[in-house]
N, C-alpha and C positions, 0 to 999 in steps of 0.2 A: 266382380262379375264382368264379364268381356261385354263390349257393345253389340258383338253380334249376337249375346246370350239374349242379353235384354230388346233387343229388336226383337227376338225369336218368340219372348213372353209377350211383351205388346201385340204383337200381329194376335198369336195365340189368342187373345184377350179380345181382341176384336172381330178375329173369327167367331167364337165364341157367341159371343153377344149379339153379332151377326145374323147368326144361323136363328138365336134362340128366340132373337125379336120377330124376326119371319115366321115361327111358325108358333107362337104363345097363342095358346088358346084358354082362357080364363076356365077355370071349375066354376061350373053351374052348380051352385049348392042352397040349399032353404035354410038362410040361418038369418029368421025374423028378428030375433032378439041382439043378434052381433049388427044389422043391416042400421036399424032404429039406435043402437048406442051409438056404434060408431059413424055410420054411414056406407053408400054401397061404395063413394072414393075409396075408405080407406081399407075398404076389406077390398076391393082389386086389387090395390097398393099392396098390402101383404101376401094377396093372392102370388103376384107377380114375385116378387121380392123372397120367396118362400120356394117359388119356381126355379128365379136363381141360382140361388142357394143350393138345391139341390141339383142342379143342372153342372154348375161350378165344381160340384163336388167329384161327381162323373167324369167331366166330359174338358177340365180345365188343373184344375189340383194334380191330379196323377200324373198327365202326359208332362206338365211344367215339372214335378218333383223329377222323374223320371232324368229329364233333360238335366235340371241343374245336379243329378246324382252322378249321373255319366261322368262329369268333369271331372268330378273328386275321387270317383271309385273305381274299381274294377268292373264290376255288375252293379247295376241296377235296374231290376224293372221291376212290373206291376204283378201284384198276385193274387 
């Protein structure tokens, strides 16, 4: 992979993360039983980390496949 690919993923990556930590707003949820095992840390912790995840999936996975397709294919984009 060319150095200008891999810059192009890093910044991506940090855009990303960027955006996603400025505007994370945790789910308000009533879950007594998950709170008292695990604690309210770890359920933020997953809360976050779930957010992620899903965020990543969206808004990181696709445009980066996308990118490193180009190089090799003819077409590639999102569907």
């Amino acid at each position: 992979m060319s150095s200008q690919r891999q810059t192009m993923i890093t910044e991506k990556i940090k855009d990303c993360m960027r955006a996603k930590l400025q505007s994370y707003k945790p789910e308000v949820r009533n879950m007594p039983f998950h709170h008292r095992l695990l604690g309210k840390d770890k359920i933020a912790l997953f809360s976050f980390i779930h957010f992620l995840n899903t965020e990543f999936g969206t808004l990181f996975y696709e445009p980066v496949a996308i990118a490193l397709g180009r190089e090799r294919f003819k077409v590639a984009e999102a569907k």
